[in-house]
C-alpha positions as CSV (number, residue, x, y, z in Angstrom):
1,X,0.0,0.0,0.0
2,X,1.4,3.7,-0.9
3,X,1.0,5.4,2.1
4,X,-0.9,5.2,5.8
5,X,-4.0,7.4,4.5
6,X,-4.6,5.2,1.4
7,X,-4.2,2.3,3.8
8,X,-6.7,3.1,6.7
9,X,-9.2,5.0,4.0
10,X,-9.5,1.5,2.2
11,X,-9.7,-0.7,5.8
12,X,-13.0,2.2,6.4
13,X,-14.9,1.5,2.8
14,X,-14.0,-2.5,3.1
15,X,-14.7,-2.5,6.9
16,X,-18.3,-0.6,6.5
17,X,-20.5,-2.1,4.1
18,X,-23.1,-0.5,4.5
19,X,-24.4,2.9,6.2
20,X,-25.0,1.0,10.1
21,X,-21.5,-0.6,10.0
22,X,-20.0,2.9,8.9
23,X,-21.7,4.6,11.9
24,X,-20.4,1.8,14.1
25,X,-16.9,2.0,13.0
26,X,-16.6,5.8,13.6
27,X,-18.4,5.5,16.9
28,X,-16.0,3.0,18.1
29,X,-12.8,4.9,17.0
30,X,-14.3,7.9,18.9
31,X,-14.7,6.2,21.8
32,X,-11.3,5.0,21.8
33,X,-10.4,8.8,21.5
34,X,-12.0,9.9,24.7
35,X,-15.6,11.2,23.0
36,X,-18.7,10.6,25.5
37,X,-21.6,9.0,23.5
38,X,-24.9,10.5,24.3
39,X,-28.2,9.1,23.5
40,X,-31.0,11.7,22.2
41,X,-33.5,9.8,24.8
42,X,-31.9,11.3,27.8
43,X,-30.9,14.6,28.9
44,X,-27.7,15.9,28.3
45,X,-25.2,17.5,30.9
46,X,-22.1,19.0,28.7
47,X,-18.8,20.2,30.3
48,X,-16.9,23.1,28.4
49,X,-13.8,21.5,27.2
50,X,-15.8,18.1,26.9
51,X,-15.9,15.6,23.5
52,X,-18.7,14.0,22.6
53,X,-21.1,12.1,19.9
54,X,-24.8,11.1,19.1
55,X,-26.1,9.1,16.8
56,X,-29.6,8.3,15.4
57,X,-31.2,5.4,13.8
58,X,-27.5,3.7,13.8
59,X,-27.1,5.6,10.5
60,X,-26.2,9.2,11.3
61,X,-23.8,10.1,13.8
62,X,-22.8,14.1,15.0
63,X,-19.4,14.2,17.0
64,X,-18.4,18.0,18.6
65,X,-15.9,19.1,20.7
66,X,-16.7,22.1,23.5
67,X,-14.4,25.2,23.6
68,X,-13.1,25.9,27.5
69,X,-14.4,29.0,27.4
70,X,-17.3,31.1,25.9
71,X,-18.9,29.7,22.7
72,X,-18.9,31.6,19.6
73,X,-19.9,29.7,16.5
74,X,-20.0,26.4,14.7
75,X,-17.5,25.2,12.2
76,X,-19.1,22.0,10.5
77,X,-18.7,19.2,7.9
78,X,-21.6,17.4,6.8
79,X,-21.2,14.1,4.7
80,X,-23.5,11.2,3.9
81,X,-23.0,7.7,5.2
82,X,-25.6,5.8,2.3
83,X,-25.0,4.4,-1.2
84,X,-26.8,3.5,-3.9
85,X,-27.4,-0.7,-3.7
86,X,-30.4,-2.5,-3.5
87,X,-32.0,-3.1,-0.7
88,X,-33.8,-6.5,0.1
89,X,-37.6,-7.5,0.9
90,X,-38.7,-8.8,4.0
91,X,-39.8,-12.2,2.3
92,X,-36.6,-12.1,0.0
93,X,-36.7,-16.0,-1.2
94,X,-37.5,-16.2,-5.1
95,X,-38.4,-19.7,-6.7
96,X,-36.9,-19.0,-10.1
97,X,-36.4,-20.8,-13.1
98,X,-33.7,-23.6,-13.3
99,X,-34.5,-25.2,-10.2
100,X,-32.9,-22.3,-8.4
101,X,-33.9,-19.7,-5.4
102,X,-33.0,-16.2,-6.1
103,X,-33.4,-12.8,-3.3
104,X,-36.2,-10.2,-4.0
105,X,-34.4,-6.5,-4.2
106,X,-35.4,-2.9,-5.4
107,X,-33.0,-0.3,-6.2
108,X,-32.0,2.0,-3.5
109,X,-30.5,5.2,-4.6
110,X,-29.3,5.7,-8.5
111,X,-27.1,2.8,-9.2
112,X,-25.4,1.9,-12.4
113,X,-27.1,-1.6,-12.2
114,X,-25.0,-3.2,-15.3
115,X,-22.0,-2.1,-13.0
116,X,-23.5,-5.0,-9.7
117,X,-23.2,-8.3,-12.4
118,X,-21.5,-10.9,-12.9
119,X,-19.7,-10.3,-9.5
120,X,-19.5,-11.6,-6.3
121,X,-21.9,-10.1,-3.2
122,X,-23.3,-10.4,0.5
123,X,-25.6,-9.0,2.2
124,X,-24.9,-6.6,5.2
125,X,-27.5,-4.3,7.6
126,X,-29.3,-4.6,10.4
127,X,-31.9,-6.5,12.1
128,X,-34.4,-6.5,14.5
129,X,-35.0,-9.7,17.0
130,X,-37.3,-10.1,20.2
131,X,-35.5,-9.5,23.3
132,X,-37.5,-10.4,26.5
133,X,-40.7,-7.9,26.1
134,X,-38.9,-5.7,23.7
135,X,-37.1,-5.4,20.7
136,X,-33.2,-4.9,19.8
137,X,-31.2,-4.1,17.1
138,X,-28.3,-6.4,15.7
139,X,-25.8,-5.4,12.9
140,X,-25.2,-7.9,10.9
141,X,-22.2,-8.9,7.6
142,X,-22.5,-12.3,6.0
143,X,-18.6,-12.4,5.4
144,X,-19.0,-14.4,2.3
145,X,-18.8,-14.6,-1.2
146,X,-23.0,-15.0,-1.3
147,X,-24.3,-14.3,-4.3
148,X,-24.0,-13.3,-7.4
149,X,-26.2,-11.9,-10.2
150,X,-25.7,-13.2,-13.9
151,X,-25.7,-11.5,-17.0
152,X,-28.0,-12.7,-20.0
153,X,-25.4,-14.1,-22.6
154,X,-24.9,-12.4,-25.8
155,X,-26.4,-15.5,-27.6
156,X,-29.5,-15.1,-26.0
157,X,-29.6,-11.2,-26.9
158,X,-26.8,-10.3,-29.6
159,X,-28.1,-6.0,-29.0
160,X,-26.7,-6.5,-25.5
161,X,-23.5,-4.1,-26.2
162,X,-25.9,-1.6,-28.0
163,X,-27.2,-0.5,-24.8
164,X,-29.9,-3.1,-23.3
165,X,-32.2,-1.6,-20.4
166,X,-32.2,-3.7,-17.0
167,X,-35.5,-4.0,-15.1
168,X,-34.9,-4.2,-11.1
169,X,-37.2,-6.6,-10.7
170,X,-36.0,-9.3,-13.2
171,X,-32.9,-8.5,-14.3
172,X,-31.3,-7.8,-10.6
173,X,-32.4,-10.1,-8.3
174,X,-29.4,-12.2,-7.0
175,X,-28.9,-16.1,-7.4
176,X,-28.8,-17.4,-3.5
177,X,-29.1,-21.4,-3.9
178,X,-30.3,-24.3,-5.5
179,X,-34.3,-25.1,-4.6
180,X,-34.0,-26.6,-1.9
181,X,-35.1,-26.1,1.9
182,X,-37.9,-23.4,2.1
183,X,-36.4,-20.1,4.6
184,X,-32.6,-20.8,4.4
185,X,-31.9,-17.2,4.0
186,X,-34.0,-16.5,6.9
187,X,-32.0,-18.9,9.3
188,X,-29.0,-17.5,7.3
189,X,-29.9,-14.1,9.1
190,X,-30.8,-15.2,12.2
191,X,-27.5,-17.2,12.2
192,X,-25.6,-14.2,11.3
193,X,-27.3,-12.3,13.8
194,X,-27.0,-15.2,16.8
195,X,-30.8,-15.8,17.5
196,X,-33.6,-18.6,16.5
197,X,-35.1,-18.3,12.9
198,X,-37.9,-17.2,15.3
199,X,-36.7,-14.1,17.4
200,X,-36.0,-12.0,13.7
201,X,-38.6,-9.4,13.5
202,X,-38.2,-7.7,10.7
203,X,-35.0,-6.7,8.3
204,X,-33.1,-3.9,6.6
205,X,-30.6,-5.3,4.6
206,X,-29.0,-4.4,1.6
207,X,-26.4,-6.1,-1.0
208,X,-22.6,-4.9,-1.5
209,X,-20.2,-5.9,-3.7
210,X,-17.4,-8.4,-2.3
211,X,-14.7,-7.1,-4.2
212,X,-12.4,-4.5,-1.9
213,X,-10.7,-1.5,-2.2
214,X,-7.5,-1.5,-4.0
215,X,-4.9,1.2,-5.3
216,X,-4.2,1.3,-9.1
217,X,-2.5,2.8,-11.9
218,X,1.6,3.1,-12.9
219,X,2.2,4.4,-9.8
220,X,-1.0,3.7,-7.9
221,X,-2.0,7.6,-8.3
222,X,-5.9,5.4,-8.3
223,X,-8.5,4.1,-5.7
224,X,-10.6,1.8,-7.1
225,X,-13.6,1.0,-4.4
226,X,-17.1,0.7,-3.7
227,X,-18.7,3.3,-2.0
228,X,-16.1,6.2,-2.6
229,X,-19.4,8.4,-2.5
230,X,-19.3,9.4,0.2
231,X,-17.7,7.2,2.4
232,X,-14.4,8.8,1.3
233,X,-15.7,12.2,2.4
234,X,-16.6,10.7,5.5
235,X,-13.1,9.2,6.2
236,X,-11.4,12.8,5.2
237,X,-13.4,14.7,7.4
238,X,-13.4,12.3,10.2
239,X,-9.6,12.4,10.0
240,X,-9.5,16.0,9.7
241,X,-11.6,16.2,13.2
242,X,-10.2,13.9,15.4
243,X,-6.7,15.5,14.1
244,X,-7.3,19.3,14.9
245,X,-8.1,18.6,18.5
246,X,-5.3,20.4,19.8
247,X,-6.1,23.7,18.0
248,X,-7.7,26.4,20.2
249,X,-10.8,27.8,19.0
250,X,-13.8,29.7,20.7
251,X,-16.2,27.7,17.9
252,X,-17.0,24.3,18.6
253,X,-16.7,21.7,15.8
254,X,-19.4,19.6,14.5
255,X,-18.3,16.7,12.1
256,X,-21.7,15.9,11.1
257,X,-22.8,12.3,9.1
258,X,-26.4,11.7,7.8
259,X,-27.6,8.7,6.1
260,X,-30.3,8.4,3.1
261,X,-28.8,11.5,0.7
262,X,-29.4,9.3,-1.6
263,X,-32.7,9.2,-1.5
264,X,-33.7,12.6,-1.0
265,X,-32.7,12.9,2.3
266,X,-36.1,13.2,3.9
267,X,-36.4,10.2,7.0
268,X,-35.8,10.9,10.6
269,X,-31.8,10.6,10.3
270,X,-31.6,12.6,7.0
271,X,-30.0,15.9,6.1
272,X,-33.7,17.2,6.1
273,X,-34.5,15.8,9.9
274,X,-34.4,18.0,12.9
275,X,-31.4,16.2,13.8
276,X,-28.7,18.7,13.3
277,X,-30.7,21.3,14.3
278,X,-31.8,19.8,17.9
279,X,-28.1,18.8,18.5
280,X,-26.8,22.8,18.3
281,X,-30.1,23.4,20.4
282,X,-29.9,21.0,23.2
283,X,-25.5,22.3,23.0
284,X,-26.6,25.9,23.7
285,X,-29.2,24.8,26.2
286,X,-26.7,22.5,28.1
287,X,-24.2,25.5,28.2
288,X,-27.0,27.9,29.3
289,X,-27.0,30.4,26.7
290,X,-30.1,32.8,26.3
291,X,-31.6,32.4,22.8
292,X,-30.5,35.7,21.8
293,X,-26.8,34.3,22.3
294,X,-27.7,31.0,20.5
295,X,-28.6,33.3,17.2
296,X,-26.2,34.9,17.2
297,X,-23.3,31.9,17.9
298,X,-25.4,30.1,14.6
299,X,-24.7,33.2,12.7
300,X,-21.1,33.0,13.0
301,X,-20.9,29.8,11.5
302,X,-20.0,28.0,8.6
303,X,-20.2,24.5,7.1
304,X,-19.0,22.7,4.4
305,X,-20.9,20.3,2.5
306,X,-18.8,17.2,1.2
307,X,-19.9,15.1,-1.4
308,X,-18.2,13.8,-3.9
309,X,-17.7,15.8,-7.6
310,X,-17.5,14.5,-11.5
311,X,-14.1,14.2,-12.6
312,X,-14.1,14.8,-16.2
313,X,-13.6,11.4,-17.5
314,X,-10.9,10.5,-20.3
315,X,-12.9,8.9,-22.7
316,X,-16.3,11.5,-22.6
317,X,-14.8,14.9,-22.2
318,X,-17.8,16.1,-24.0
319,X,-19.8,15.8,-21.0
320,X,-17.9,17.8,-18.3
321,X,-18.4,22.0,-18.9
322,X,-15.6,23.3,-21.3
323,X,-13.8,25.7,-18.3
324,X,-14.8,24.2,-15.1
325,X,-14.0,20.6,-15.2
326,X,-12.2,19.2,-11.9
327,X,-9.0,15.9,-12.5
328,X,-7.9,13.4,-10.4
329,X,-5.7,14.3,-8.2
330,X,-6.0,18.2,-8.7
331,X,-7.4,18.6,-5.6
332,X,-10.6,19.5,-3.6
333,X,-13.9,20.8,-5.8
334,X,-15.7,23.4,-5.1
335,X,-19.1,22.8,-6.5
336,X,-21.3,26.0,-7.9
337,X,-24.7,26.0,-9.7
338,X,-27.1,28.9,-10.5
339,X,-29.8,27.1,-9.3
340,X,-28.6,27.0,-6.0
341,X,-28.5,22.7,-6.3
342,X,-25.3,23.5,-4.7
343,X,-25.5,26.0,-1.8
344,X,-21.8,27.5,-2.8
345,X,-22.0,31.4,-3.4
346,X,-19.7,34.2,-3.7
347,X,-18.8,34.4,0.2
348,X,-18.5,30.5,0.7
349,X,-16.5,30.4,-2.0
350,X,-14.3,32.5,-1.2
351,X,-13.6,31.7,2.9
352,X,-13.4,28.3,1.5
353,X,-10.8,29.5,-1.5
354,X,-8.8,31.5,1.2
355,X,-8.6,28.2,3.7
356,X,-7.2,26.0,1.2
357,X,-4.9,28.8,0.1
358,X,-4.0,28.9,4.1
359,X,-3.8,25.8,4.3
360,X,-1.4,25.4,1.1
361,X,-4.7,22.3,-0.2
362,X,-5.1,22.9,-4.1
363,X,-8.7,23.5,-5.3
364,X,-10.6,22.9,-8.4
365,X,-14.0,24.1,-9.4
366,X,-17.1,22.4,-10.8
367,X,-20.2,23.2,-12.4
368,X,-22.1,21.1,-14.9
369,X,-22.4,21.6,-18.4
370,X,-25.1,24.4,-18.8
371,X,-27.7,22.1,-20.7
372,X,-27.0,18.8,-18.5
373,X,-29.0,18.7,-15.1
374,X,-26.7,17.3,-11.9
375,X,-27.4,16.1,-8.9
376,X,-28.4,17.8,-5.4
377,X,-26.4,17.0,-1.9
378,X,-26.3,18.0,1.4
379,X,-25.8,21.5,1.7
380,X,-28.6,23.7,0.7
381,X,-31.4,20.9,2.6
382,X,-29.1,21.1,5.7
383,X,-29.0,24.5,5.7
384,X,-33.2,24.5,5.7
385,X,-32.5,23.2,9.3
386,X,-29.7,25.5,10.4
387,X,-28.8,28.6,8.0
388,X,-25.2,29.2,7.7
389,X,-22.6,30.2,5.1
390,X,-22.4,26.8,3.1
391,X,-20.0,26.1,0.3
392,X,-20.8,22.3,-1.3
393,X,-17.5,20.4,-1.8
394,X,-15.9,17.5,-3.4
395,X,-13.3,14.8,-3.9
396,X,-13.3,14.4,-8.0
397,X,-14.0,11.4,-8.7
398,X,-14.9,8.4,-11.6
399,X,-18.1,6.2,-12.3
400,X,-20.1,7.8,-9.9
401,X,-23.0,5.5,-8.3
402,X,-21.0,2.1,-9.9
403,X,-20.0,-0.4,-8.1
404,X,-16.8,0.5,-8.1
405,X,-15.6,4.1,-8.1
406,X,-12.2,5.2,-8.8
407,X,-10.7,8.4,-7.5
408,X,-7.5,9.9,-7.1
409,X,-5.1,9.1,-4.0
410,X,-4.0,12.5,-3.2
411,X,-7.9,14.2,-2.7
412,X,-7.6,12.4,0.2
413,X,-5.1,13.8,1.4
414,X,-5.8,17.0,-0.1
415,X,-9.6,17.0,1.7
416,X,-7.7,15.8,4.9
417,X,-5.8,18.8,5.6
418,X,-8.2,21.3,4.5
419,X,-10.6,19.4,7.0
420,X,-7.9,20.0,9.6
421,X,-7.3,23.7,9.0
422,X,-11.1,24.4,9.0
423,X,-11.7,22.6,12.3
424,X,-9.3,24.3,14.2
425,X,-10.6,28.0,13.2
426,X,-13.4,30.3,13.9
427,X,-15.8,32.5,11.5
428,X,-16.1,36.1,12.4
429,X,-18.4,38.5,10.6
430,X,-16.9,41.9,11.3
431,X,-18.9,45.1,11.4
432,X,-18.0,46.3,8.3
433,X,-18.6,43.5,6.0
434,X,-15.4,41.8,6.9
435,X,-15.3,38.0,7.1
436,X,-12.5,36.7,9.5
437,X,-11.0,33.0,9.6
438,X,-9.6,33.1,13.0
């Protein structure tokens, strides 16, 4: 392996499947680095000074640190811990031609589907099993090559390389097993989970790809992995948190992680919950500041949005806007669009510009080709919840929503330090229109 951040970013995307084992894994490593978890259920008593975490619905997670003395602000990161996959029924055992027994899906998220055959898979989530009079959750990983789902041969269908549209709910259900004994991926489950076929409630579990990240290219410049979006902005500004501790700040930093982006964004653990904004709430509250002081600590703040940008890619140029068109390895994106799908403007631009210049990060810039529609991300839902200066940021990456993604090794690092720099500073709106980074 190149180096120790390409090592430990691919041990994150192979070690969290999907978007509960992600949480999991960064609630465990900030435990192990002295951060108090608190549970929304109970009240909070917060020391100045103090580290801490919360998640909710095992999918989202927000981790802050306390300044020793008055507070001032919010510096935050917001990334999204869910992928596009497919996600599997409750009764997910399909008698299927050929004597065989595939798994009932549907498509979570916009995935390349072509990109999920022919390979080998698993299933990974969570699941709910009767515990005395109540319920409890269990994360579970069948650590296995499982499944697998199988192309139609080009005998059978000699258009296939002229472009053949795939139908979820034929042409994507996995191949589990020969017919044979009625519910074995039920007791499968409830194997994998440590319980009797009878204590599983109910399911949410969702395929990934088996194959792990790996670096590639002449002089592995390349990470090729599932889940690059956004797991890899998760890692970067995870890694930039945790390693800013020791800078002193009178903002406290929020490293912020919500699941379901991908669908909109709209459940109880999305970037368009109340989560965010009753975490900053019940922070001011436990510190005892009026709600004239909590207004005005939210309006010096800032946050960056990170989710992964298009690079422009080598063999379809034509797609990527002739001036603003980020490259591997050029460094972090900022993301702009007119209508506003991206919250970046003028100001957030610019602090974030300045920062990285600070900060001696490179920076690209992205917007998508005037006639061609992208995609929306965190940023301008978030900010619904809590209004602050956003820019929307990137890592540039290839085949977005594949199976595998490719991006390039120094982003990483690149995203890493300007992660680092942010966290340990503090937004200041003078009185005459001057914006500080302190």
């Amino acid at each position: 392996m190149k180096n120790d951040v390409s090592r430990r970013l691919i041990d994150f995307l192979d070690d969290s499947p999907t978007c509960y084992q992600a949480i999991e894994n960064l609630s465990s490593q900030l435990r192990k680095k002295g951060y108090a978890p608190l549970r929304e259920s109970e009240r909070w008593t917060l020391e100045r000074g103090g580290k801490y975490f919360v998640t909710r619905g095992e999918s989202s997670l927000i981790a802050f640190r306390l300044p020793a003395g008055e507070l001032r602000g919010f510096m935050l990161t917001a990334s999204h811990s869910d992928s596009p996959t497919f996600k599997l029924r409750q009764n997910a055992e399909v008698p299927s031609a050929g004597n065989t027994v595939r798994l009932s899906v549907e498509g979570y998220g916009g995935a390349i589907m072509r990109s999920w055959l022919d390979k080998p898979l698993s299933v990974a989530g969570r699941v709910f099993v009767k515990e005395g009079a109540g319920i409890a959750s269990k994360l579970i990983d069948i650590d296995r090559d499982l499944l697998v789902i199988p192309s139609l041969a080009i005998h059978m269908n000699r258009e296939m390389n002229k472009g053949v549209e795939l139908k979820a709910n034929v042409d994507m259900l996995p191949l589990f097993a020969a017919a044979g004994e009625e519910g074995a991926f039920r007791r499968l489950v409830a194997e994998a989970a440590g319980v009797g076929v009878d204590d599983v409630v109910s399911t949410e579990l969702f395929l990934y790809p088996r194959t792990p990240g790996t670096l590639v290219g002449l002089n592995e410049e390349f990470i090729a992995s599932p889940r690059l979006d956004d797991l890899e902005c998760v890692f970067c500004c995870y890694t930039g948190f945790v390693e800013s501790e020791n800078e002193a700040s009178a903002s406290a930093p929020l490293f912020c992680v919500f699941n379901n982006e991908e669908v909109g964004s709209g459940s109880r653990q999305g970037a368009n919950s109340t989560f965010l904004e009753d975490t900053v709430g019940r922070i001011c509250e436990s510190l005892g500041m009026s709600a004239d002081e909590r207004g005005a600590a939210v309006a010096d703040s800032f946050m960056i949005s990170a989710d992964n940008a298009h690079a422009i890619h080598p063999a379809h140029s034509e797609y990527a806007d002739g001036n603003e068109f980020p490259v591997l390895n050029g460094g972090v994106v900022i993301k702009y669009n007119a209508a506003q799908k991206y919250t970046t403007d003028g100001l957030s631009g610019a602090i974030f510009t300045r920062l990285c210049e600070l900060a001696g990060v490179p920076v690209q810039r992205y917007s998508n080709r005037a006639d061609l529609p992208g995609g929306s991300t965190l940023g301008n839902i978030s900010g619904s919840h809590l209004s602050v200066p956003t820019v929307d940021i990137g890592l540039p990456q290839l085949a977005m929503h594949s199976c595998c993604e490719v991006g390039g090794v120094k982003d990483a690092e690149y995203l890493i330090e300007a992660a680092r720099a942010f966290y340990g500073k503090s937004f200041r709106h003078g009185a005459d229109g001057r914006i500080e980074l302190e």
